[in-house]
BAFI-3210 file (N, C-alpha, C; in Angstrom, 3 decimals, decimal comma, padded with zeros to 6 digits):
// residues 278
n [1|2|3|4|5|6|7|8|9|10|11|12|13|14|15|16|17|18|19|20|21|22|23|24|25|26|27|28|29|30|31|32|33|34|35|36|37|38|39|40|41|42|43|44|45|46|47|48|49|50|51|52|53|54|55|56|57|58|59|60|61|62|63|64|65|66|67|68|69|70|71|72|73|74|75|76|77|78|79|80|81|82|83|84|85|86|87|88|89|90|91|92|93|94|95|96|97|98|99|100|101|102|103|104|105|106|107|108|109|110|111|112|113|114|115|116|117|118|119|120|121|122|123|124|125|126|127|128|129|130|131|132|133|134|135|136|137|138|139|140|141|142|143|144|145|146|147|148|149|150|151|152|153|154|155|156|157|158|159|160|161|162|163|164|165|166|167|168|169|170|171|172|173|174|175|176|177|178|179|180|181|182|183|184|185|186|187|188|189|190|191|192|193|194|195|196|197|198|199|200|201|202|203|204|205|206|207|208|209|210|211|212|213|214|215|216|217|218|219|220|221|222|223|224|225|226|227|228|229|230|231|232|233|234|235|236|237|238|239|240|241|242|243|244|245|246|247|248|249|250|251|252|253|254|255|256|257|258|259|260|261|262|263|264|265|266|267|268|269|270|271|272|273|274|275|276|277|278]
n.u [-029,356|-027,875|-029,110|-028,175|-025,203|-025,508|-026,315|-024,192|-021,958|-022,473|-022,740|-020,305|-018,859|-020,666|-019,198|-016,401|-016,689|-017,549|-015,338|-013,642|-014,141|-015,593|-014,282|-015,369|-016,169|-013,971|-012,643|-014,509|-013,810|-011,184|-011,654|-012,774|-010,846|-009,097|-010,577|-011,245|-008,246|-007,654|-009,462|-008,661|-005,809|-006,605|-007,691|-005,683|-003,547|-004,965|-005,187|-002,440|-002,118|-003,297|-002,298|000,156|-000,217|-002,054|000,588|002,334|000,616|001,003|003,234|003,533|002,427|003,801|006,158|004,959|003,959|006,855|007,955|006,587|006,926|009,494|009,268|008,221|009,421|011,625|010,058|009,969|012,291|013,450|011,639|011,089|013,830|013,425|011,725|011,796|013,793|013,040|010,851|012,003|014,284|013,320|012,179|013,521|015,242|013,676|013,270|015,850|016,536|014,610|012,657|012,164|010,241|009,169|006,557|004,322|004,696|007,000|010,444|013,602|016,503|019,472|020,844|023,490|024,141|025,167|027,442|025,753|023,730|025,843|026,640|023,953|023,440|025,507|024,750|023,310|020,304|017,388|014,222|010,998|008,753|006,346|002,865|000,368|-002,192|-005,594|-007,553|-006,305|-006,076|-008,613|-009,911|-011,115|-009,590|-007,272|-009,258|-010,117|-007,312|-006,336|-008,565|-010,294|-007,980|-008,365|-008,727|-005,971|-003,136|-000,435|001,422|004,678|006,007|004,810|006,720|009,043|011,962|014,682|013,795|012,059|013,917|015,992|013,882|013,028|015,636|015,612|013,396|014,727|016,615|015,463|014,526|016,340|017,755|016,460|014,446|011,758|009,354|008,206|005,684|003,778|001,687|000,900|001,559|002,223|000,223|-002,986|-003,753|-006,348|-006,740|-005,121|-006,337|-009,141|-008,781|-007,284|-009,844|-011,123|-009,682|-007,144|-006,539|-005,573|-004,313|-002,363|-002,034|-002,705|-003,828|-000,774|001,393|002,329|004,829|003,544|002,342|004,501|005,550|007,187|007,320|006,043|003,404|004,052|003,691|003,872|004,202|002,619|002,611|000,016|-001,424|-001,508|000,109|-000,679|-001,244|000,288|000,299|000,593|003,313|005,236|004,966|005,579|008,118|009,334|008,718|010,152|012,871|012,870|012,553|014,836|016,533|015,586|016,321|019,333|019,370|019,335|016,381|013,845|011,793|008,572|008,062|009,189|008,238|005,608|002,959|003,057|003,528|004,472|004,500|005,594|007,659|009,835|011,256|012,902|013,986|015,411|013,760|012,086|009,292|007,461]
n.v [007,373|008,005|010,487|012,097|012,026|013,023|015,760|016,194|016,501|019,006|020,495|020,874|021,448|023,962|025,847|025,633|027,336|029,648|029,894|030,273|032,559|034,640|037,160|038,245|035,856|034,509|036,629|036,410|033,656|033,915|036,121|034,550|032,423|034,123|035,071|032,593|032,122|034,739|033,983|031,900|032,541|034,080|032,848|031,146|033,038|033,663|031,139|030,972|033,015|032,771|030,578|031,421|032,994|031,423|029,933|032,137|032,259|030,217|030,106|032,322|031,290|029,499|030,661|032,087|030,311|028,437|031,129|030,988|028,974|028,897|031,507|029,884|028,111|029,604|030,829|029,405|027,157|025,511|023,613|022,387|021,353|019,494|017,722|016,983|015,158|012,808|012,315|011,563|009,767|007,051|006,575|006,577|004,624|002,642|002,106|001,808|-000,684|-002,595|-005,003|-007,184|-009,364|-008,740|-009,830|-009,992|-012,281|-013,413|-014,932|-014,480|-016,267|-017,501|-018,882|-020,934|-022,383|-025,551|-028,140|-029,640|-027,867|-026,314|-028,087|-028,298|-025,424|-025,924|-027,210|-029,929|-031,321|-031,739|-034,375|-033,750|-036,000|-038,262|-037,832|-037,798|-039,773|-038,028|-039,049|-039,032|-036,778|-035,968|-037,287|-038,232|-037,173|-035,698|-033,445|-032,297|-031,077|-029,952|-027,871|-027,537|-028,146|-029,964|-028,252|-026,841|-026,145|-028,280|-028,386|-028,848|-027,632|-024,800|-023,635|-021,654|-021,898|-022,304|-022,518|-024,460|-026,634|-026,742|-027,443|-030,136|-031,530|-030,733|-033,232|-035,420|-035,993|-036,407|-038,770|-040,342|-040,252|-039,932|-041,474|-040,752|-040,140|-037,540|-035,383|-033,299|-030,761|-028,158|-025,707|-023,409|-020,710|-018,886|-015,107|-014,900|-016,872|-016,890|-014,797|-016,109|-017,500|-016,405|-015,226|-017,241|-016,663|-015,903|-018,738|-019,727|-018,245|-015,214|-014,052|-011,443|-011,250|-011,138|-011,075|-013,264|-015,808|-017,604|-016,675|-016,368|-018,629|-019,609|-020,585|-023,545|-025,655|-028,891|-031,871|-036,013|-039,075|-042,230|-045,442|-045,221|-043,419|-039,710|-037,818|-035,427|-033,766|-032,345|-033,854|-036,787|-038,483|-039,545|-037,883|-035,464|-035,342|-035,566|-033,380|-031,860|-032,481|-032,257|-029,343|-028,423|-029,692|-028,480|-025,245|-025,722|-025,936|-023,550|-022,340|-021,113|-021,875|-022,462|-023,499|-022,142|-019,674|-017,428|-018,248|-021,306|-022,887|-025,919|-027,218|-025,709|-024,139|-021,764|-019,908|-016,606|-014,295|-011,867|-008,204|-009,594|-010,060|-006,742]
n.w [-003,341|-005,381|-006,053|-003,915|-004,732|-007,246|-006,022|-004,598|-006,168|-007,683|-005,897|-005,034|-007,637|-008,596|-006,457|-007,206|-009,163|-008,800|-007,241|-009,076|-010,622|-009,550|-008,199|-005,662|-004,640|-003,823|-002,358|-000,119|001,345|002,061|004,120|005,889|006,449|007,547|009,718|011,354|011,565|013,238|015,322|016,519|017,478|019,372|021,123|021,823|022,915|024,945|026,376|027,151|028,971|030,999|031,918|032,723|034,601|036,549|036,881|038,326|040,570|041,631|042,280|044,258|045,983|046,950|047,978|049,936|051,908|052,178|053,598|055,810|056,685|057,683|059,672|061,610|062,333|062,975|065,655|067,220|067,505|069,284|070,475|067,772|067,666|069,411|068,198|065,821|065,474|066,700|065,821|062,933|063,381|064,090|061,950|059,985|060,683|060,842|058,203|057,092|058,148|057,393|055,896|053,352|054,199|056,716|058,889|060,979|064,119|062,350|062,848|062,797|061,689|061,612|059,333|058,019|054,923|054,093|052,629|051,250|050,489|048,636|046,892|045,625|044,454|042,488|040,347|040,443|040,153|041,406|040,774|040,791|043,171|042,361|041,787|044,636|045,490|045,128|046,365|048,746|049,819|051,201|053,506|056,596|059,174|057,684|056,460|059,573|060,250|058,465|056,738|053,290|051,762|049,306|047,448|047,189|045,347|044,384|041,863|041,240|039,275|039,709|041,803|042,678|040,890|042,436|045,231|045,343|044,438|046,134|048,440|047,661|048,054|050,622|051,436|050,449|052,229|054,451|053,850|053,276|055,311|057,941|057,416|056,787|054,644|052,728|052,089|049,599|050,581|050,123|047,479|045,479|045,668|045,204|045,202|045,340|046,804|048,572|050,260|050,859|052,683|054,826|055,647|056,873|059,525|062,133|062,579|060,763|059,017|058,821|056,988|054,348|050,738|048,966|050,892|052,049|051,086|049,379|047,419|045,311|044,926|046,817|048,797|050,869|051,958|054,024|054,755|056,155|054,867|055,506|055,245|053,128|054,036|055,043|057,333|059,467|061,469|064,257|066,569|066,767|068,092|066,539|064,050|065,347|066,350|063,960|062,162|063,905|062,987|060,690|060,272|061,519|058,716|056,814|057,717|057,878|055,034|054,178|054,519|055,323|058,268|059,467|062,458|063,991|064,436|066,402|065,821|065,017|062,656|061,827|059,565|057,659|055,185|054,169|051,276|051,515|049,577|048,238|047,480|046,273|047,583|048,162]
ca.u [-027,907|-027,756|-029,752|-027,275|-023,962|-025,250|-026,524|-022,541|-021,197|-023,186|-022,398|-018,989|-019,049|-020,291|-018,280|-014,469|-016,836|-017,673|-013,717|-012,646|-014,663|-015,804|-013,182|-015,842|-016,041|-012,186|-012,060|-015,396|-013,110|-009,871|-011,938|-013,102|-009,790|-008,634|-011,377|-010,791|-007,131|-007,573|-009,789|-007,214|-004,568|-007,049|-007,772|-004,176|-003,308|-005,784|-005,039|-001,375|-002,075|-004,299|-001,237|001,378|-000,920|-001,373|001,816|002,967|000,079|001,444|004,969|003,542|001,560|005,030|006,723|004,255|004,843|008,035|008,332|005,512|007,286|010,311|008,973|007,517|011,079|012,244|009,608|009,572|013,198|013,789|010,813|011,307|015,031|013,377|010,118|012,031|014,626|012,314|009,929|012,586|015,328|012,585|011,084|014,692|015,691|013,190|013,693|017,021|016,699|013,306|013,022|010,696|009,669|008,712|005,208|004,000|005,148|008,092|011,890|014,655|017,165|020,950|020,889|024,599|024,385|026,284|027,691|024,759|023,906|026,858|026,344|022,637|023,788|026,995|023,834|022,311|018,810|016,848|013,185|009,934|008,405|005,168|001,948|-000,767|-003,977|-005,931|-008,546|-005,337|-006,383|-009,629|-009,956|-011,376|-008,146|-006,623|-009,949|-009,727|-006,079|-006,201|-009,750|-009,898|-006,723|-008,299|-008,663|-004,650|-001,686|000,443|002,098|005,833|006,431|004,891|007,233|010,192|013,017|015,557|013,078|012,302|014,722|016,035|013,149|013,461|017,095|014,929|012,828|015,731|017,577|014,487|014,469|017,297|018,618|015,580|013,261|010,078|008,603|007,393|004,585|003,912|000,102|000,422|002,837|001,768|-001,138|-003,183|-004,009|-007,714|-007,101|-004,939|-007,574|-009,959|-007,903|-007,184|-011,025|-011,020|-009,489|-005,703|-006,068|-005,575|-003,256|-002,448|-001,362|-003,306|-002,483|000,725|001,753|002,632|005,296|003,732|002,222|005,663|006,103|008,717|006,956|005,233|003,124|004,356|003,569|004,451|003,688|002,787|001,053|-000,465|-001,641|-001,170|-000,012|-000,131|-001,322|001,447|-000,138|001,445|004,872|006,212|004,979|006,136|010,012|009,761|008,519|011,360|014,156|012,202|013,030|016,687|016,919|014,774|017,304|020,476|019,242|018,728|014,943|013,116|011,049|007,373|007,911|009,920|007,172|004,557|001,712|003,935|003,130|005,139|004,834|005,578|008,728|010,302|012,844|012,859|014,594|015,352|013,607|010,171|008,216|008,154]
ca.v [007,514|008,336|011,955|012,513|012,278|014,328|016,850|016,969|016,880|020,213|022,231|021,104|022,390|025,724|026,252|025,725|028,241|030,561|030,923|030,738|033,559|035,815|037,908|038,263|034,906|034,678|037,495|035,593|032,704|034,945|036,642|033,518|031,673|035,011|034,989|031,834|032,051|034,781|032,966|030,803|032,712|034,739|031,728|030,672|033,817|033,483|030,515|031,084|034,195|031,904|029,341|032,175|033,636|030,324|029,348|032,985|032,612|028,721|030,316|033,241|030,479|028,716|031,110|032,344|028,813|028,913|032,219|030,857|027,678|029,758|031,639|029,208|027,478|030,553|030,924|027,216|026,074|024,490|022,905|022,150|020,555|018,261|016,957|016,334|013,969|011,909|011,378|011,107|008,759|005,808|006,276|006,200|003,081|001,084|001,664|001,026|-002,149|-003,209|-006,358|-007,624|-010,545|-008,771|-009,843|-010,252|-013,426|-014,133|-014,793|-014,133|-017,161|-017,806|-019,841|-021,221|-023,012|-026,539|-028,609|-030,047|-026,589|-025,954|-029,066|-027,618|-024,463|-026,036|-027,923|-030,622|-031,437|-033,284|-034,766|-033,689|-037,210|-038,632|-037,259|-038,565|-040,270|-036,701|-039,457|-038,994|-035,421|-035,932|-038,116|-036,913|-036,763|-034,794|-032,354|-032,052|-030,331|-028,851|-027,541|-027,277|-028,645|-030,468|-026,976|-026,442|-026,634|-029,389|-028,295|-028,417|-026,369|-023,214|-023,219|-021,134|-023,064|-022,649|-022,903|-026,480|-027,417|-026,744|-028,436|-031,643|-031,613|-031,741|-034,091|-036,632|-035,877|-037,336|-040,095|-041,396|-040,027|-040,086|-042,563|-039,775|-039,911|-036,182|-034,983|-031,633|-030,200|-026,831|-025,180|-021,838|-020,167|-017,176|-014,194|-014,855|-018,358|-016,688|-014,148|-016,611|-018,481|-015,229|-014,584|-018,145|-016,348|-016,302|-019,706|-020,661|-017,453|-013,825|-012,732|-011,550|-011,742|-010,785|-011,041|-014,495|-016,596|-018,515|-016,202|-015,845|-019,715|-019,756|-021,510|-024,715|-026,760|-030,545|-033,346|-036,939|-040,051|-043,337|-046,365|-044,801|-042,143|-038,505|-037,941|-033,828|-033,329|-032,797|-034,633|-037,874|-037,963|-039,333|-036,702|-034,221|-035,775|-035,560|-031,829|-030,989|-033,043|-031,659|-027,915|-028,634|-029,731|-027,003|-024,483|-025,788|-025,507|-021,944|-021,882|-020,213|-022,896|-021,756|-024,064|-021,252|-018,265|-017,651|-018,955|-022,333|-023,664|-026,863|-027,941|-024,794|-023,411|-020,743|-018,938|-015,352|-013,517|-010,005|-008,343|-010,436|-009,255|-005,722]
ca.w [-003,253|-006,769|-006,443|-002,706|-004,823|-008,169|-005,561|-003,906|-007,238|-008,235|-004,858|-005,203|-009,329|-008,175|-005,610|-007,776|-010,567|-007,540|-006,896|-010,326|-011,606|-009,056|-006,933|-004,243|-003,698|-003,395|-001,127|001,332|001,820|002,470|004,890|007,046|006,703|008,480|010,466|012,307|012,051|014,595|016,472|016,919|018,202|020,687|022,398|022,492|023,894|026,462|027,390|027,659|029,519|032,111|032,496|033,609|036,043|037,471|037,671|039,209|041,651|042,531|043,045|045,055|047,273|047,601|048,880|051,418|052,664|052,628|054,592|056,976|057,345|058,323|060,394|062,010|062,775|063,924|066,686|067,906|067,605|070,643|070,137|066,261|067,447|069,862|067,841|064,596|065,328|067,510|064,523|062,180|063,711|064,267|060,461|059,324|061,314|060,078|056,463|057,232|058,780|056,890|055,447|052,901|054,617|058,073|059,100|062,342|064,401|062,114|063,427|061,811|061,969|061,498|058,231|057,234|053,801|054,070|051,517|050,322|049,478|047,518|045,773|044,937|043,841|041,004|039,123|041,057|039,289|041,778|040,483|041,981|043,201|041,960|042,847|045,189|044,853|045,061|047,528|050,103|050,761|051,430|054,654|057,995|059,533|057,147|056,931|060,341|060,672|057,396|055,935|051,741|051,060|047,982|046,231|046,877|044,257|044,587|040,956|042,082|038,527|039,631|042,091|042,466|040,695|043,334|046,084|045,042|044,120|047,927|049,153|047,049|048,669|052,198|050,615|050,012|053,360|055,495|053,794|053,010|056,629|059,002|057,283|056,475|053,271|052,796|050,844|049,115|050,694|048,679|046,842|045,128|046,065|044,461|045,965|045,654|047,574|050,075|050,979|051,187|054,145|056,016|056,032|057,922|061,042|062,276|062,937|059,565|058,692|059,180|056,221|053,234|049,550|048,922|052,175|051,856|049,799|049,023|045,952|044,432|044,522|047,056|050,204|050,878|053,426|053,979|055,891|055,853|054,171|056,028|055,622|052,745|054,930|055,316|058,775|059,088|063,097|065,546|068,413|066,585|068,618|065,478|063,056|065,801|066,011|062,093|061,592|064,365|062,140|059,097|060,568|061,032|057,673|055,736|058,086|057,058|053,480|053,955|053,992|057,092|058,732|060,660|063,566|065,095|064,638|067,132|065,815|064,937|061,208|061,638|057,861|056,571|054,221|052,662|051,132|051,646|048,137|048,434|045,921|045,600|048,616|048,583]
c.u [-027,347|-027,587|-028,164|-025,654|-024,078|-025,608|-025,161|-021,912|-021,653|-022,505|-020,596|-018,304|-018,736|-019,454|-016,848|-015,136|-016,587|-016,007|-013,199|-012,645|-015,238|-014,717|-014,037|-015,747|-014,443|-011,943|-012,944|-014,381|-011,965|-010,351|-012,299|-012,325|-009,591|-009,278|-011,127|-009,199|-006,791|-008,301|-009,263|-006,594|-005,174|-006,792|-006,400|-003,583|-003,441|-005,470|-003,090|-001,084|-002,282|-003,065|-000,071|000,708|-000,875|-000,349|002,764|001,934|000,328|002,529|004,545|002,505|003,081|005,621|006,321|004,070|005,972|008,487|007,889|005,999|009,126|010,503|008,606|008,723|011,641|011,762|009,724|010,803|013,702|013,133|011,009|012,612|014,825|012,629|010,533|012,980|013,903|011,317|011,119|013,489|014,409|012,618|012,488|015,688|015,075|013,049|014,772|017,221|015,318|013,621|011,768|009,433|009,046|007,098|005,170|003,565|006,290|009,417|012,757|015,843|018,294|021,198|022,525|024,032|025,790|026,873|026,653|024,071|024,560|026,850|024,997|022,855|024,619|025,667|023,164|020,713|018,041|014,945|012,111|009,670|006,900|004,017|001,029|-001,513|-004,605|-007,140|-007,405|-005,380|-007,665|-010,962|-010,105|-010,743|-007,356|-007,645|-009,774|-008,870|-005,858|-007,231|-009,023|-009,074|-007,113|-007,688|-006,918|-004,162|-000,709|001,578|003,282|006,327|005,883|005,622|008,514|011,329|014,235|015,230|012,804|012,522|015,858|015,324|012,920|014,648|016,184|013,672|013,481|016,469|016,732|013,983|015,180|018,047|017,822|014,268|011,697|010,017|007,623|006,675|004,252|002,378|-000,127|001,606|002,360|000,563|-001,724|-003,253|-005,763|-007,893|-006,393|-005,511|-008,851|-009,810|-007,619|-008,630|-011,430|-010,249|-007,753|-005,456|-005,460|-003,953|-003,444|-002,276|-002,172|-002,646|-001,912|001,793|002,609|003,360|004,969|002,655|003,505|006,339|007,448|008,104|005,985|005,015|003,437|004,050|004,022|003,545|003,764|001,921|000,478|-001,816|-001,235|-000,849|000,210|-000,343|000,080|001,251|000,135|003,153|005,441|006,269|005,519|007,590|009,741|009,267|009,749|012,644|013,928|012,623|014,165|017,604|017,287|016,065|018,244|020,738|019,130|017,070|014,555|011,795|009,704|007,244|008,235|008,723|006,026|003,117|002,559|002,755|004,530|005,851|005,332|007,217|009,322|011,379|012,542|013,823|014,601|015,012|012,690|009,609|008,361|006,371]
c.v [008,294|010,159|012,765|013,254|013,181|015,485|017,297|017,355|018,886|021,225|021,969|022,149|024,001|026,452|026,992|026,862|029,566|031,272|031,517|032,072|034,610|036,041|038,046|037,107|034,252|035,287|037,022|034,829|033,460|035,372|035,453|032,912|032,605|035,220|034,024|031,328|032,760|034,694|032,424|031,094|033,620|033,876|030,990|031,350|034,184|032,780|030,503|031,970|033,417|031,199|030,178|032,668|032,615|029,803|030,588|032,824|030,933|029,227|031,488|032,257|029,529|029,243|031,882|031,207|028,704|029,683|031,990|029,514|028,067|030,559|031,355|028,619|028,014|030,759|029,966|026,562|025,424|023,534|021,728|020,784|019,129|017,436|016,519|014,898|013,031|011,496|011,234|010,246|007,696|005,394|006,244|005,154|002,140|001,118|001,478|-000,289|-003,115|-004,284|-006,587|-008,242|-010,381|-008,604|-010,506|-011,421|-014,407|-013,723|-014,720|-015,223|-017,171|-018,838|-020,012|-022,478|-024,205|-027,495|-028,622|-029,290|-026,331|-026,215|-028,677|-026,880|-024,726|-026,955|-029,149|-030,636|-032,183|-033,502|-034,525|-035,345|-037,294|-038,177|-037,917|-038,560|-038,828|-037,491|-039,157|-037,402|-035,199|-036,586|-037,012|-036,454|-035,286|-033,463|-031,298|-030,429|-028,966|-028,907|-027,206|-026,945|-029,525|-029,905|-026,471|-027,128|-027,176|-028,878|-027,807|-027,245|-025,089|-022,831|-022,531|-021,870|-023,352|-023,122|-024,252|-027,091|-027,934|-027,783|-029,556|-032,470|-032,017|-033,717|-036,129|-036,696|-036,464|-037,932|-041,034|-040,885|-040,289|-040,947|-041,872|-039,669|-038,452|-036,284|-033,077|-031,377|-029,055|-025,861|-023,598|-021,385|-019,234|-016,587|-014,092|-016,426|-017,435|-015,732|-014,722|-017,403|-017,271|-014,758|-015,921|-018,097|-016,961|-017,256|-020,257|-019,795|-016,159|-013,397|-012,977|-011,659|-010,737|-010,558|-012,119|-015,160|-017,207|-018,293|-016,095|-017,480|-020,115|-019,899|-022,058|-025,153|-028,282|-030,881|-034,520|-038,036|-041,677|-044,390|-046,366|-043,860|-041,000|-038,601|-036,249|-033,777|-033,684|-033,586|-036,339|-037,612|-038,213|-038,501|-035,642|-034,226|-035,555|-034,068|-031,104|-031,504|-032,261|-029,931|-027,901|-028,680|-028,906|-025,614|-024,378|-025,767|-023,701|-021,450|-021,459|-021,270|-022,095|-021,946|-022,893|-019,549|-018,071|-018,194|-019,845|-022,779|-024,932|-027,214|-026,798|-024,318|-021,907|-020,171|-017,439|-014,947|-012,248|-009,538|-008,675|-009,724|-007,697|-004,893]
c.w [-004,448|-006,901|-005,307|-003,759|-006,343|-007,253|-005,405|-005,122|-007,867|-007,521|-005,257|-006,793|-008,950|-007,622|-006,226|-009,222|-009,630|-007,498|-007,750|-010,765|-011,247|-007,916|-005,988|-003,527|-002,886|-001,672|000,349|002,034|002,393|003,953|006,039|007,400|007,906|009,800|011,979|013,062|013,177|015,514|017,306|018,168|019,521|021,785|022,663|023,209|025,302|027,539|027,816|028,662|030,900|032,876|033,167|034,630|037,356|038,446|038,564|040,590|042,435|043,403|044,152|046,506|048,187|048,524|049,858|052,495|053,407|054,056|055,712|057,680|058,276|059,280|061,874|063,244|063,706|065,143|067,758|067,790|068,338|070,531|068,658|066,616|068,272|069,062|066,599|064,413|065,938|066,887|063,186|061,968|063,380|062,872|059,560|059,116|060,752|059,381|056,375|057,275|058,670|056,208|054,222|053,191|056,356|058,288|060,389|062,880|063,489|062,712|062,543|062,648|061,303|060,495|057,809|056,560|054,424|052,865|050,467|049,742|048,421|046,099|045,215|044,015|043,072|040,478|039,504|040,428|039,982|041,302|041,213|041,810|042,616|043,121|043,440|045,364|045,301|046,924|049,341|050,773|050,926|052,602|055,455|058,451|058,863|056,755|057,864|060,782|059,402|056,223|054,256|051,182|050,058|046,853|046,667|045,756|044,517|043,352|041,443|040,533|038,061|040,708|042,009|042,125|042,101|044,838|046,099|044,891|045,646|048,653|048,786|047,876|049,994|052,395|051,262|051,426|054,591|055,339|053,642|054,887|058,123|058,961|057,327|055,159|053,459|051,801|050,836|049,727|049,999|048,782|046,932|045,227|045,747|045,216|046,037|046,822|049,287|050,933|051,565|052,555|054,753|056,400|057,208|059,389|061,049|063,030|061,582|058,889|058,816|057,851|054,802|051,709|049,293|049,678|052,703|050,668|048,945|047,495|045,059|044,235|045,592|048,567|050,007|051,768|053,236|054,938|055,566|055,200|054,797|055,785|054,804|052,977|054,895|056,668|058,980|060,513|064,090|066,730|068,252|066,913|067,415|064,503|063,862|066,124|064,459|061,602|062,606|063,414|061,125|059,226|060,232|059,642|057,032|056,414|058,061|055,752|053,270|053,673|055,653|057,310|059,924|061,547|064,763|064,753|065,910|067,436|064,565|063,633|061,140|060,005|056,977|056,085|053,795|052,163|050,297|050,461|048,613|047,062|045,613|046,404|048,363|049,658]
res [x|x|x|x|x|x|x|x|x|x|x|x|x|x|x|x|x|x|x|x|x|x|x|x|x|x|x|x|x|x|x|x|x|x|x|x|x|x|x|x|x|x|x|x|x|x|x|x|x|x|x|x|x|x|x|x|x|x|x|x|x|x|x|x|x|x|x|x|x|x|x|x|x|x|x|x|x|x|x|x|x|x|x|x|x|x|x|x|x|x|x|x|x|x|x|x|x|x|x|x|x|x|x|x|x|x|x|x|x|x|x|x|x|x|x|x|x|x|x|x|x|x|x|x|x|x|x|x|x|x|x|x|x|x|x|x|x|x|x|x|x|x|x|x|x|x|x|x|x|x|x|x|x|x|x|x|x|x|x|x|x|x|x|x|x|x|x|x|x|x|x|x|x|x|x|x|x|x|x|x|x|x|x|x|x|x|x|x|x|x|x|x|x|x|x|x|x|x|x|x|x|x|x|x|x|x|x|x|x|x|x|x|x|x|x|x|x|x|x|x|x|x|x|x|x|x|x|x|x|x|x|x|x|x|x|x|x|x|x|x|x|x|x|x|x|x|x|x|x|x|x|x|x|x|x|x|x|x|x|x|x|x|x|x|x|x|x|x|x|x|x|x|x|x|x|x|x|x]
***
């Protein structure tokens, strides 16, 4: 290391004697600075030269376009006046009248907000309820109707605050009004869970992730609570009077209920936001 840095020290020495004291070596360096300075500017020239050509031979491609697309117009306008509005009205209509939330087999329903709304919306705070024994989703029954619902999220605070706070409100309204103790089966859902349930066939669900609310926290599956039972299958008349009351509810709260879609999700929720889905 020693020998490395008296060697640099030496060339460096010579070097600042080199400039001091001979004018040739002065004038070497002079000459190479110059050297590469126009190096430099060749290749800047070049390539500036390169970039206008370019861009005159983009604009001379444009407007042979142009002229050809003009042309074109001119030959065919009868044609041109029928074939454009007839692809362009449709594709204009339905970004007009697009929705976030349109996926195939949902309805679009007549939601009026009623008091108990109102009262939601000025500060109302209502409590998620206590959660249950984890062994209560794990019965044949409840297998059955609804496969690996262990591995769902029950956590009511990744849901959407106003969303659950809504559905707390339904919560409280079919029990203190219709005598159903509801229960939460799954709240928020990833996008690696809800791919994994659309690969289980559109019995389970159509829609992949992000397709579904119920990534953004703002729809939930429920069923009821009996007995210390789950009761989730409709083919119990009373769970199927209590998911139609349970609709009514969730729809006067302003949430969009699945009973009414085509491939009927009884237990299911949501509230559509403008703005989240896109």
């Amino acid at each position: 290391m020693l020998i490395f840095v008296a060697l640099l020290y030496f060339c460096v020495a010579c070097s600042i004697i080199w400039l001091a004291f001979f004018p040739s070596g002065r004038e070497a360096v002079m000459q190479l600075v110059l050297s590469v300075r126009q190096r430099i500017g060749r290749n800047v020239a070049l390539w500036q030269h390169q970039r206008a050509r370019q861009a005159g031979v983009m604009r001379r491609d444009a407007r042979r376009l142009l002229s050809g697309s003009a042309r074109f117009v001119r030959r065919h306008w009868i044609a041109c006046a029928i074939v454009v509005p007839l692809v362009a009205i449709p594709s204009l209509l339905a970004l007009v009248m697009s929705k976030p939330d349109m996926l195939p087999g949902y309805e679009a329903v007549d939601q009026v907000p009623d008091e108990q709304v109102a009262a939601l919306l000025r500060g109302e705070h209502l409590v998620a309820p206590s959660a249950l024994p984890p062994l209560a989703f794990t019965t044949k029954e409840v297998e059955e109707v609804r496969p690996m619902l262990v591995d769902a999220s029950r956590n009511w605070g990744l849901l959407h605050p106003e969303f659950s706070q809504r559905l707390l409100l339904v919560f409280k309204i079919m029990k203190e009004k219709h005598g159903y103790e509801m229960a939460l089966l799954e709240g928020y859902r990833s996008p690696a869970r809800q791919d994994m349930l659309a690969r289980l066939g559109s019995g389970v669900t159509n829609a992949r992730a992000f397709q579904s609310w119920h990534q953004y926290g703002l729809a939930a599956d429920c069923a009821f609570w009996r007995d210390g039972k789950l009761i989730i299958s409709e083919k119990d008349p009373w769970a199927m009077r209590g998911y139609q009351l349970y609709g009514q509810v969730a729809e006067s709260l302003g949430l969009t209920w699945g009973g009414r879609w085509t491939m009927m999700d009884f237990g299911h929720t949501e509230l559509r936001l403008r703005g989240v889905m896109r």
